[in-house]
C-alpha positions in Angstrom: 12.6 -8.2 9.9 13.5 -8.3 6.5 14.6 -5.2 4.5 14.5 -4.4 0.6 15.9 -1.9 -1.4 12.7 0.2 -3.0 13.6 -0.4 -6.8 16.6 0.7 -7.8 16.8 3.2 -4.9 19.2 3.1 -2.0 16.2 3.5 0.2 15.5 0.5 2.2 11.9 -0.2 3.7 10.6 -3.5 6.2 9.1 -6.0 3.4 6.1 -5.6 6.1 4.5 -2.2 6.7 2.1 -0.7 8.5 -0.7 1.4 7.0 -3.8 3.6 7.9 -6.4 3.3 5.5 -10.2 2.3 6.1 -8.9 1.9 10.1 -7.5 5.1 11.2 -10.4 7.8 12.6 -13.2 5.5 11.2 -12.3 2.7 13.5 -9.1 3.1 16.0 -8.3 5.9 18.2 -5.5 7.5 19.4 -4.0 5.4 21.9 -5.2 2.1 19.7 -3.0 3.9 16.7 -0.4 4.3 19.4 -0.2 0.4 20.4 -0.4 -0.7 16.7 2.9 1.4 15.7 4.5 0.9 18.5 4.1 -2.6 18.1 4.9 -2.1 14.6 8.4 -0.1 15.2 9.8 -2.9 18.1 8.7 -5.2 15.3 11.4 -3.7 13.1 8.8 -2.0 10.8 10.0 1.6 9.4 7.3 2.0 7.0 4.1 4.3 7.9 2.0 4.6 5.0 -1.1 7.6 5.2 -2.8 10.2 2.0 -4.6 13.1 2.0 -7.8 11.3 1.2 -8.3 8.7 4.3 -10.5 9.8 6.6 -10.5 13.4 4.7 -7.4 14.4 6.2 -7.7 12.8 10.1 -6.4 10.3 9.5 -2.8 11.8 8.8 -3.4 13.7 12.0 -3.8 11.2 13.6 -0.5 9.6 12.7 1.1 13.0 13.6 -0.4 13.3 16.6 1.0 9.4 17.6 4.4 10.1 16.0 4.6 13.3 18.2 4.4 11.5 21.1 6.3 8.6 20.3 9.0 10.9 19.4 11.2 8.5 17.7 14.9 9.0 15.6 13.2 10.8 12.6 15.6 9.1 10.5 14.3 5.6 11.6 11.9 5.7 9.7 9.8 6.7 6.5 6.2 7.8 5.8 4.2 8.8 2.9 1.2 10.9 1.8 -0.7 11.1 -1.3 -2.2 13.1 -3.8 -5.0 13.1 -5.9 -8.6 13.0 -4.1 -8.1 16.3 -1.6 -9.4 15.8 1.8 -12.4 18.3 1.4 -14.9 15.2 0.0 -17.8 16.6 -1.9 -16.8 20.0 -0.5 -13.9 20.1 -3.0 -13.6 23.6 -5.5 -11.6 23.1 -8.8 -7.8 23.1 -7.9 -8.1 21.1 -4.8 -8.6 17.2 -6.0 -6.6 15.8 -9.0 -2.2 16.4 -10.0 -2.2 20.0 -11.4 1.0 21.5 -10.5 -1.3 23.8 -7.9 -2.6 20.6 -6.0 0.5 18.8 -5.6 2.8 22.0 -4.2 -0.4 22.6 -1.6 -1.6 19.1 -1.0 2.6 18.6 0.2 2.1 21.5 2.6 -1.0 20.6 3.8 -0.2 16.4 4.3 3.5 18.1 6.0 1.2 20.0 9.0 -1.0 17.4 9.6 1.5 14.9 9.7 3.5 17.6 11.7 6.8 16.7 9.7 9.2 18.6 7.5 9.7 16.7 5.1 7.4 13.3 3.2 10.1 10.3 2.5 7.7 9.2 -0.4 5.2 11.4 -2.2 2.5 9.2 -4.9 0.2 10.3 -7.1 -2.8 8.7 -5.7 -4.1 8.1 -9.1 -3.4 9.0 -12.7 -5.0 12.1 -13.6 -5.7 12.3 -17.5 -6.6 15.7 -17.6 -2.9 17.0 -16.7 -0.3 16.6 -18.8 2.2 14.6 -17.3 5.2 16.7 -18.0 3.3 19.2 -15.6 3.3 16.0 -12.8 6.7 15.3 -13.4 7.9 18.4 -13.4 6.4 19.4 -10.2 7.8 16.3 -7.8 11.1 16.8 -9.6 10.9 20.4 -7.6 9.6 19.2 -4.4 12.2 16.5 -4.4 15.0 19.8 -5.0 13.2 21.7 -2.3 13.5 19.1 0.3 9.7 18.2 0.8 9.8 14.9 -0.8 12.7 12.3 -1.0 11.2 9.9 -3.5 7.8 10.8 -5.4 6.2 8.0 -6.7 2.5 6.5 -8.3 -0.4 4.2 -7.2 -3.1 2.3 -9.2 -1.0 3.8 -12.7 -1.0 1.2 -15.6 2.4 0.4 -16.4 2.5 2.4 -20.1 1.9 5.3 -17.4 5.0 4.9 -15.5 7.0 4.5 -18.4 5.7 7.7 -19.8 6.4 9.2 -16.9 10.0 8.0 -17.0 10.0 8.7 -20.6 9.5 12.8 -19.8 12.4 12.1 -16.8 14.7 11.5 -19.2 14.1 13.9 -21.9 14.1 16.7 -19.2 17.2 15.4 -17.1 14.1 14.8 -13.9 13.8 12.7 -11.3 11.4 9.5 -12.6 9.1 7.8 -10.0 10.2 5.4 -7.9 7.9 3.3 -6.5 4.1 2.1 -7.0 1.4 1.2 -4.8 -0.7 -1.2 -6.3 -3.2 -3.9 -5.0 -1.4 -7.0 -4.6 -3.1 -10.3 -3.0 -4.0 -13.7 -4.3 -7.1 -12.5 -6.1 -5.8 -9.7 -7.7 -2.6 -10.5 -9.5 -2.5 -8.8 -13.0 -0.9 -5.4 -12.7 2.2 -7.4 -10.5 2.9 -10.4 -12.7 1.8 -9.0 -16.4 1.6 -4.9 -16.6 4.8 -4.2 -14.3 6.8 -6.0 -16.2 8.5 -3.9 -18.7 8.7 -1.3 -15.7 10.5 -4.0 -13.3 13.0 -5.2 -16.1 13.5 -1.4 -17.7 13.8 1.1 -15.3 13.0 -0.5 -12.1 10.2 0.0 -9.8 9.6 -0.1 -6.1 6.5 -1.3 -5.0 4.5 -0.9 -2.2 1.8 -3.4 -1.3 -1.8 -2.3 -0.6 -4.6 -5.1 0.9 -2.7 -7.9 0.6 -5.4 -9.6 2.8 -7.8 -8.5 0.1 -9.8 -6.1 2.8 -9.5 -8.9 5.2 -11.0 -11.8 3.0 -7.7 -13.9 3.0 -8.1 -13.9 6.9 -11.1 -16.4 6.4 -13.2 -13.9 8.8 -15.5 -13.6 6.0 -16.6 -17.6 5.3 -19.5 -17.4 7.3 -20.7 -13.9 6.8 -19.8 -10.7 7.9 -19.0 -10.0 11.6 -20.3 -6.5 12.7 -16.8 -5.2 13.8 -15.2 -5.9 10.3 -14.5 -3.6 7.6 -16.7 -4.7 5.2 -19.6 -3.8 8.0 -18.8 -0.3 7.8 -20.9 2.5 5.8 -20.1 3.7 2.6 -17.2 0.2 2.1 -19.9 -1.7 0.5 -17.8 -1.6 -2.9 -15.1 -4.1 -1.0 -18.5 -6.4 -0.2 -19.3 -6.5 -3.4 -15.8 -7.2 -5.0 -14.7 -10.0 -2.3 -18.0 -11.7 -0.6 -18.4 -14.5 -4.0 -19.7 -17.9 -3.7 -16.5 -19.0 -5.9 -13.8 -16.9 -3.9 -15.2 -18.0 -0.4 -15.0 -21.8 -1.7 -11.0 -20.9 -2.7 -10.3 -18.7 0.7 -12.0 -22.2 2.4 -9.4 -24.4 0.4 -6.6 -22.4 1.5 -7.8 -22.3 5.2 -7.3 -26.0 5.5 -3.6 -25.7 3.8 -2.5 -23.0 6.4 -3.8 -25.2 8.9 -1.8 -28.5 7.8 1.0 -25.6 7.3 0.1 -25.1 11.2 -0.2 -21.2 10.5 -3.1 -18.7 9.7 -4.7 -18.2 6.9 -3.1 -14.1 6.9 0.3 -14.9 7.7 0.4 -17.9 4.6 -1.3 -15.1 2.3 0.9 -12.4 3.2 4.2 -14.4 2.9 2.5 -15.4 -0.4 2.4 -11.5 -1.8 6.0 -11.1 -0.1 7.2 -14.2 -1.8 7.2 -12.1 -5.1 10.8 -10.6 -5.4 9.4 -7.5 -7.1 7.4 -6.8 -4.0 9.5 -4.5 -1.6 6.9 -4.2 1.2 3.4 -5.3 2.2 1.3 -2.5 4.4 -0.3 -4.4 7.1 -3.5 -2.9 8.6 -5.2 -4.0 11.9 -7.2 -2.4 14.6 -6.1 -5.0 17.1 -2.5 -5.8 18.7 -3.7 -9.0 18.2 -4.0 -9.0 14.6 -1.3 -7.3 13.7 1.0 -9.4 16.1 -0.5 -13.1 13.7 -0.1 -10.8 10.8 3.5 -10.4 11.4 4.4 -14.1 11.4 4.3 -13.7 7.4 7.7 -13.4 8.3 8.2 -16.7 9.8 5.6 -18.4 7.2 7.6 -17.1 3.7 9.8 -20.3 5.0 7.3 -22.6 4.5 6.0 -21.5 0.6 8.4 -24.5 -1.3 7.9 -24.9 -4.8 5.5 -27.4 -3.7 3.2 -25.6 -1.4 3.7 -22.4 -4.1 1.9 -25.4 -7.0 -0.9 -26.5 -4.2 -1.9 -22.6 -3.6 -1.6 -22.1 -8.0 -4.3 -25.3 -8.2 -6.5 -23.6 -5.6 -6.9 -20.0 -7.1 -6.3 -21.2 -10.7 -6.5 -17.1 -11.8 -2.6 -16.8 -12.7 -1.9 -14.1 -15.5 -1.1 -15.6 -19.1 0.1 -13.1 -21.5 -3.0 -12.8 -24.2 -1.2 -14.1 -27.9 -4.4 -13.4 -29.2 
């Protein structure tokens, strides 16, 4: 396994992860979760990635519950929560969604006692929260981070003027800036990694933390002849990830680079996880899977970032033909 520094951190994470969104409650159990980070740790992964939002709160329990058991070194490894949506769903009163000062303090607590831990290693606003100002968000990890709740606070799904705002109001206050992001990063979604990052990357630095780099499973090539009933995209209420990957002219692309990762003589997830890992501002791809199986061929992206030359990097480019041009217009 492969280790990166997270931006300009001394904190180092596997450049493969493993994360509990969509899978965790809805469609693994206990003992599954158990097997999939076990698997995951021997592997060399120390990244366990979980929010308040997934699976309204269960599914960090659930992570607790297995990292209980497993009872590893605490200071093998680092895990995360989030902040922004609550866990309380439609349920939620005013105060308990969103990055008010109030939120964040009690949505720490609250992701600490499910998770059953002391302390989160990285703390992100889920999403950017216009209605707050962001001296107020800024001001507020800066404390946890003193009172030893949080070791790195960072953001997800921000635009990059965001970020730098927010390190602009570090700065001026003498606080602790964010540290990492956790954007979407696969071959279908590229923008926010190669164009609006940046200025972040070459300024102040930024950690980032993969999310879907199998684009909800569509870069396995599961999906090219419909939608088997176990799958992700089968499940209630995930309709939105249907609608944004099952396309007549992505499916003909994801076919295309099927037969490359077989003359490669890998799969189809391993080649398109090496291909999001290839990116030196990447410093970790979360993997999720709801069988040892999967996550064991997903691991070879690994063994597969050998094989992205120059030359295979140009035959993938011709295939998606979607690479980011800045606008001069």
């Amino acid at each position: 396994m492969e280790y990166r520094r997270l931006g300009r951190s001394g904190l180092q994470l596997s450049v493969l992860s493993f994360g509990s969104w969509v899978t965790f409650h809805k469609q693994i159990d206990d003992s599954i979760a158990d097997a999939l980070m076990g698997l995951s740790y021997d592997a060399g992964i120390n990244f366990f990635d979980n929010a308040e939002g997934y699976a309204l709160g269960e599914s960090e329990k659930m992570m607790g519950r297995v990292l209980k058991k497993k009872n590893w070194d605490r200071t093998s490894y680092v895990i995360s929560s989030k902040v922004f949506f609550g866990w309380r769903g439609n349920n939620s009163k005013p105060n308990q969604t969103g990055l008010s000062r109030k939120h964040i303090v009690e949505a720490c607590h609250e992701a600490l006692e499910r998770l059953q831990h002391d302390y989160l290693d990285l703390y992100y606003c889920h999403r950017p929260d216009p209605a707050v100002p962001i001296e107020e968000v800024v001001w507020t990890m800066h404390n946890l981070i003193q009172q030893g709740k949080v070791l790195y606070w960072g953001t997800s799904m921000w635009s990059g003027a965001e970020i730098m705002e927010a390190h602009r109001v570090a700065q001026q206050y003498c606080l602790i800036g964010p540290t990492m992001e956790q954007p979407q990063y696969n071959m279908f979604e590229r923008y926010k990694m190669e164009m609006d990052y940046l200025p972040v990357f070459q300024n102040t630095g930024l950690g980032t933390t993969i999310w879907s780099p199998l684009a909800a499973g569509f870069l396995t090539g599961k999906y090219n002849d419909g939608i088997p009933e176990e799958s992700r995209l089968a499940i209630k209420g995930f309709g939105w990830l249907k609608d944004r990957w099952i396309q007549d002219e992505k499916l003909k692309k994801v076919k295309q680079l099927t037969e490359l990762a077989k003359q490669l003589n890998v799969s189809l997830a391993a080649l398109a996880i090496a291909w999001t890992i290839k990116n030196p501002n990447v410093t970790t791809a979360i993997l999720g899977a709801t069988k040892t199986q999967q996550l064991e061929e997903n691991l070879k992206a690994t063994e597969a970032l050998a094989l992205l030359t120059l030359e295979v990097m140009d035959e993938i480019e011709k295939i998606l033909q979607n690479k980011p041009h800045m606008d001069l217009n």
